[in-house]
C-alpha positions in Angstrom: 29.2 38.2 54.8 26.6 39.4 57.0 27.4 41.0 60.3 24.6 41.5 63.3 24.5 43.2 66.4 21.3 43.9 68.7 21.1 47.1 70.8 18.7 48.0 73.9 18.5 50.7 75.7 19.7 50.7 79.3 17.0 50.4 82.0 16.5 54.7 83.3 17.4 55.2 79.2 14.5 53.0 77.4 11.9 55.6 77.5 10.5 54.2 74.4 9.7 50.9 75.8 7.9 52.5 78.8 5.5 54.5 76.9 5.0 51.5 74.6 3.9 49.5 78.0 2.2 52.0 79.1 -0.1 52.3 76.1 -0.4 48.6 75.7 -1.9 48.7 79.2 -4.0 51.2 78.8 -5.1 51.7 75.4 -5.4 48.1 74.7 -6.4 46.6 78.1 -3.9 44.4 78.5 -3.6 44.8 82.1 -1.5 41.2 82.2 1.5 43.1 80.6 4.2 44.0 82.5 7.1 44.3 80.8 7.7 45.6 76.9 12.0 45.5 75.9 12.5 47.0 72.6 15.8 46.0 70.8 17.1 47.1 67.3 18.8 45.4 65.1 21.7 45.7 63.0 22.6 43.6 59.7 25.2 45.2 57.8 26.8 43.4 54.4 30.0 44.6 52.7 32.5 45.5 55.2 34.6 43.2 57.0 34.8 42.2 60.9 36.9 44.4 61.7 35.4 47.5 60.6 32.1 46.4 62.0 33.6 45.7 65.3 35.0 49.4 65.2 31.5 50.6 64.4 29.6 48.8 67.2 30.1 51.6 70.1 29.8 55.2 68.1 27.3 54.1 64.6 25.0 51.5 66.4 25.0 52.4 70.2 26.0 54.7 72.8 28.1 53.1 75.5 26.6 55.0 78.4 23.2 54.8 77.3 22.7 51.1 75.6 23.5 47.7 75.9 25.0 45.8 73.6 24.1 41.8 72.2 26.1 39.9 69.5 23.6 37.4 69.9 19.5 37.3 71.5 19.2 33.5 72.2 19.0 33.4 76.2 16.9 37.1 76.4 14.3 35.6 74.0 13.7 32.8 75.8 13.5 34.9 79.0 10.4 36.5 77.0 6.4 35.3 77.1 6.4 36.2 73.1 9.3 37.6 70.7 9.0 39.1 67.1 10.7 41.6 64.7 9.2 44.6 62.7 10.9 46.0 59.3 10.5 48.6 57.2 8.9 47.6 54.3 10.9 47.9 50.5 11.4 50.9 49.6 10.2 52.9 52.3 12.7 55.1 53.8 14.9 53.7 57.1 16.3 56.6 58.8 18.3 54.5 60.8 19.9 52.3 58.4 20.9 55.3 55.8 22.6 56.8 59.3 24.7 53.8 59.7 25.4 53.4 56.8 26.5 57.0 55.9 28.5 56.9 59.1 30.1 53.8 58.6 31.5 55.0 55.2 33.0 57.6 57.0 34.8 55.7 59.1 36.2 53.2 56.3 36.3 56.0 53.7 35.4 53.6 51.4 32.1 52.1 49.5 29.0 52.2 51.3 27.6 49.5 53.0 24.3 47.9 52.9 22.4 48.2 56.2 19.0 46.7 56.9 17.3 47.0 60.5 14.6 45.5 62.7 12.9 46.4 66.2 12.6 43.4 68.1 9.7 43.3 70.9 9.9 41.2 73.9 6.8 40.6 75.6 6.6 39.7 79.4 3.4 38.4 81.4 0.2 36.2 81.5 -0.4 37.3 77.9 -2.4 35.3 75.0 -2.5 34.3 71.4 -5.2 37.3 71.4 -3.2 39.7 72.9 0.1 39.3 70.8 -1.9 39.6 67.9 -3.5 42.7 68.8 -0.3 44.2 69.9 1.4 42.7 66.8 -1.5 44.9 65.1 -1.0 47.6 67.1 2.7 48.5 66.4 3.3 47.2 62.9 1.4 49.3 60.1 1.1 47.6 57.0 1.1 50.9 55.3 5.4 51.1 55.9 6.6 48.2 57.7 5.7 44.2 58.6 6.8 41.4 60.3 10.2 40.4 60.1 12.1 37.2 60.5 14.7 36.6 63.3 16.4 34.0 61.8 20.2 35.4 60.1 20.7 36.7 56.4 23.1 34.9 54.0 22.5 38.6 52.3 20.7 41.7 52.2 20.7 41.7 48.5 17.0 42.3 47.5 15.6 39.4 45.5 12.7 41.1 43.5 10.4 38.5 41.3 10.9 39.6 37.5 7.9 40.6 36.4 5.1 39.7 34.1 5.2 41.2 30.3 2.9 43.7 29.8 0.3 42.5 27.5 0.2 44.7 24.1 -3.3 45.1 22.4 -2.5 43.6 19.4 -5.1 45.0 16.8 -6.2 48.0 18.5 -5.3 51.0 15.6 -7.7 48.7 13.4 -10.4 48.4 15.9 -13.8 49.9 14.6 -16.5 51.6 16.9 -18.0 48.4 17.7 -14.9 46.8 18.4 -13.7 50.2 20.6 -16.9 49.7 22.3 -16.8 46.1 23.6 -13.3 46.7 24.9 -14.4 49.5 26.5 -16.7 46.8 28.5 -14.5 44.3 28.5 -11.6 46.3 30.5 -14.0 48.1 32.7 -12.4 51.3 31.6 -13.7 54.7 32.6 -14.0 56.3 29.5 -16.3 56.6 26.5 -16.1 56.1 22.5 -14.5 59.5 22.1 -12.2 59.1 24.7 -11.1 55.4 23.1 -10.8 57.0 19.9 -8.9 59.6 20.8 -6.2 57.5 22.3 -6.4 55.4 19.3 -5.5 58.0 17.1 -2.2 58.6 19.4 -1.2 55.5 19.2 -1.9 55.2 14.8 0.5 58.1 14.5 2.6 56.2 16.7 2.6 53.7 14.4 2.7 51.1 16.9 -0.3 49.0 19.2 -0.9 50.1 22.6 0.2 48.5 26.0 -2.9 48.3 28.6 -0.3 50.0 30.9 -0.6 52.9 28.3 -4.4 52.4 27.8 
């Protein structure tokens, strides 16, 4: 089971969302802006309601500072434009390892699996143009993207299996020629002696190559 909760920042408190305005306005020109709400979200798998419940004030908010949602229905269609940002896989959420380690604390038990979002709610005479240069301007590709607001059945990661990793069949028996036009053929940055020498490797190896390896 997944559990969610949404947490904002009390009005006076949401400092983050002001400058965020701010520089929407000024850096991007979006003069039409006029308000910016910036939520974070909370999906946590392998604890039960109970616990979460317990964890809501203390791990995900601060009852004199924020405000707390169990659901975002009626402030997102208050909004002009809504939409989530996530850390990408593998890069490293400060906030979810927090929660998590915190909530093991608490439960003294396994650790939980904790994935979060921001969620931006745009208000004003805003465009198509504008949200995607805003979208642009917040989410960097190089450690986070759009997420989905729709609810996880779980957080378990579903990776594709990969490809095999094509072996060079042949290539301890390949002559110079041969060395040569695969050489060309891969587009590899080396030359004859280089190919050679890896060849050589690989015949005391006693085994063919991967092009991982090559």
């Amino acid at each position: 089971m997944v559990s969610r909760v949404y947490v904002e920042k009390k009005p006076g408190f949401d400092v983050e969302a002001q400058q965020l305005l701010a520089e929407l306005k000024e850096t991007l020109g979006i003069r039409a802006l006029e308000r910016v709400r910036l939520v974070n979200r909370y999906d946590v798998e392998g604890i039960d309601e109970d616990l979460f419940e317990r964890c809501i004030a203390g791990v995900f908010s601060e009852p004199q500072s924020d405000v707390v949602y169990r659901q975002l229905q009626e402030e997102c269609r208050s909004a002009t434009t809504v939409f989530a940002s996530e850390y990408l896989p593998g890069q490293f959420d400060q906030r979810a390892d927090s929660a998590s380690e915190c909530i093991q604390l608490i439960s003294q038990g396994e650790r939980p699996t904790v994935r979060t979002a921001t969620i931006y709610l745009l208000y004003g005479v805003i465009g198509s143009d504008d949200v995607a240069a805003i979208k642009h301007y917040v989410i960097n590709p190089v450690e986070s993207r759009s997420a989905k607001l729709d609810t996880f059945e779980t957080l378990a990661a579903d990776y594709p299996e990969p490809d095999p990793v094509e072996t060079i069949e042949g290539f301890r028996l390949f002559d110079e020629a041969r060395l040569a036009k695969f050489i060309e053929e891969r587009g590899l940055a080396m030359d004859l002696a280089d190919i050679r020498f890896c060849q050589q490797y690989f015949e005391q190896e006693q085994r063919d190559p991967t092009i991982t390896e090559i």
